[in-house]
FIVOLO-852403 format. One record per residue: x, y, z of N, C-alpha, C in turn; residue in one letter. Coordinates in steps of 0.02 Angstrom, whole numbers. Layout:
REM FIVOLO-852403
- nc1,nc2,nc3,cac1,cac2,cac3,cc1,cc2,cc3,type
- X,Y,Z,X,Y,Z,X,Y,Z,A
...
//
This chain:
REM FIVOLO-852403
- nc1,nc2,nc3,cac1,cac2,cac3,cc1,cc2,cc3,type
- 42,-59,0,0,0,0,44,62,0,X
- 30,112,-38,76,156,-37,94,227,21,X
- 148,227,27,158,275,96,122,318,83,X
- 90,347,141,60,433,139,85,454,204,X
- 67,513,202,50,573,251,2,614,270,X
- -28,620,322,-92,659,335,-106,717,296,X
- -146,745,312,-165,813,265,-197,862,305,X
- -187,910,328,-218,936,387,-298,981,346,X
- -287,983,288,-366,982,253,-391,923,230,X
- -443,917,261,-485,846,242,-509,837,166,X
- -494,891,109,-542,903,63,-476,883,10,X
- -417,886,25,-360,883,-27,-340,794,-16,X
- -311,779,-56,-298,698,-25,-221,665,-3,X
- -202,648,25,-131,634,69,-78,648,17,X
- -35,683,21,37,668,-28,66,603,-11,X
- 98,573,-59,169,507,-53,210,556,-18,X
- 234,491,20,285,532,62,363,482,24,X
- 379,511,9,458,502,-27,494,469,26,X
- 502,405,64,541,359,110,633,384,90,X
- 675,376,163,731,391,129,783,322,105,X
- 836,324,70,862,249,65,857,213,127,X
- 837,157,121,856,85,167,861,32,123,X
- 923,16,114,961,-41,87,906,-102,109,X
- 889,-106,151,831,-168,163,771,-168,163,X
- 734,-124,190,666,-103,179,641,-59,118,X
- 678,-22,79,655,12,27,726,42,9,X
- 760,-18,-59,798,4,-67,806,36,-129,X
- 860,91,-137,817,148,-187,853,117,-268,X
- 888,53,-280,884,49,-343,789,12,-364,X
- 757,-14,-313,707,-26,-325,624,18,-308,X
- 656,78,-302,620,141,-268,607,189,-295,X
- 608,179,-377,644,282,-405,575,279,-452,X
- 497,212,-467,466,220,-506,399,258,-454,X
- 342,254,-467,291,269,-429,271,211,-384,X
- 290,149,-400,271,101,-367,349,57,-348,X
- 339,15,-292,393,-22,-279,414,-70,-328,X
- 447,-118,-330,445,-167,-371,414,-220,-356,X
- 430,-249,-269,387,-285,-246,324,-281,-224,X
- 300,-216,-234,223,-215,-246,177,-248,-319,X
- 210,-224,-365,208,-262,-422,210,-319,-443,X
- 252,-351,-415,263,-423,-418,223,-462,-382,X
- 198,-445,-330,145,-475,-276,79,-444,-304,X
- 79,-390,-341,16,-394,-347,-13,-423,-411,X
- 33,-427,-460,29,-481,-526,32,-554,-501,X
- 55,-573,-449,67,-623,-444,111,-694,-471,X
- 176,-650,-471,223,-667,-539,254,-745,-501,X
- 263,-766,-443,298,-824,-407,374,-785,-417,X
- 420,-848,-398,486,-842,-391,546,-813,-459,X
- 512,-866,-509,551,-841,-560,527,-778,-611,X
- 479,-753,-618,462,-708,-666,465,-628,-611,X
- 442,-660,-551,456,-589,-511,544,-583,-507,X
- 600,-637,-512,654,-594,-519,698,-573,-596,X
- 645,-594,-638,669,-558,-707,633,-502,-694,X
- 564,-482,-670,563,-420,-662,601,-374,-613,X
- 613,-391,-559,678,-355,-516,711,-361,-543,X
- 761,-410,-599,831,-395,-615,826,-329,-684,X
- 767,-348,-717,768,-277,-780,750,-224,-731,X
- 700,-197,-679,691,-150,-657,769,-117,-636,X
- 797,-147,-602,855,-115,-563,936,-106,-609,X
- 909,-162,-671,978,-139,-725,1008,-67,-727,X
- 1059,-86,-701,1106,-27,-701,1101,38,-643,X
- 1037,19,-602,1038,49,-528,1081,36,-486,X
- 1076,-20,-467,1124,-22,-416,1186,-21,-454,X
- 1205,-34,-474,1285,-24,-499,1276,-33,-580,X
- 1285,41,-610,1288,49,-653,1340,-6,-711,X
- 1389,-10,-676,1438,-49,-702,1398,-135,-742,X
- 1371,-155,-692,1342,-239,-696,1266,-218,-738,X
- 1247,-173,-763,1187,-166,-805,1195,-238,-841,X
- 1233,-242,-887,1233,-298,-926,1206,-378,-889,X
- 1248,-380,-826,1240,-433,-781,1170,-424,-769,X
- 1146,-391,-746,1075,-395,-697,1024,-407,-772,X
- 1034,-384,-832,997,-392,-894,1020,-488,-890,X
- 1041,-484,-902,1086,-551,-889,1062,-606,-852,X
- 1058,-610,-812,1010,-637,-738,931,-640,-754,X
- 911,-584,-793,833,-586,-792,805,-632,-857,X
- 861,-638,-901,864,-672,-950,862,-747,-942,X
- 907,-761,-879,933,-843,-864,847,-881,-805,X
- 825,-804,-777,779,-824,-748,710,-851,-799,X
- 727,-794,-860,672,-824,-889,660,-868,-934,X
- 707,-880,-952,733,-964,-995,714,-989,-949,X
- 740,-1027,-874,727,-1066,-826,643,-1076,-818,X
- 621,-1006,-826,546,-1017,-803,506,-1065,-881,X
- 541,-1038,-934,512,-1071,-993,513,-1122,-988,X
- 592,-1159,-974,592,-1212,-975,571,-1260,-934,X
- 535,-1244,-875,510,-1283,-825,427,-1269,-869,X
- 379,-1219,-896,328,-1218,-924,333,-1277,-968,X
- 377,-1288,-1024,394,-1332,-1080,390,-1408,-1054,X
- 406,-1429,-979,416,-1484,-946,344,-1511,-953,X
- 296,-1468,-907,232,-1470,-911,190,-1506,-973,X
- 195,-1487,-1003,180,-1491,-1089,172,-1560,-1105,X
//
């Protein structure tokens, strides 16, 4: 649910309140859209592997600009893996 803040007029509606970095609770390579990432993912209901191809493309090149490639990289291997466990099914 998304942070707010009161409003001391009842008639205007709460601002987002902008959280500051926390590396564990809201960390800001996954923090800079309107929504979290793991709000998204829980609320699509993506499971294990498709929610971390979406964390690994969301945060490409956030946290460390350098490993963009890597984290593209990762979301790629997650989602082959997820194919290929769909394809098992079959």
């Amino acid at each position: 649910m998304p942070r707010t803040k009161g409003s001391t007029n009842k008639n205007k509606p709460a601002a987002p309140v902008k959280s500051k970095h926390d590396p564990v609770d809201h960390p800001s390579h996954y923090t800079d859209g309107k929504i979290e990432v793991i709000d998204f993912i829980e609320d699509k209901k993506l499971g294990y592997h498709l929610g971390c191809v979406v964390k690994y493309v969301a945060r490409a090149g956030k946290k460390d600009p350098a490993k963009t490639i890597e984290d593209l990289k990762k979301a790629a291997w997650y989602l082959a893996r997820q194919i290929k466990n769909l394809e098992k099914v079959k």
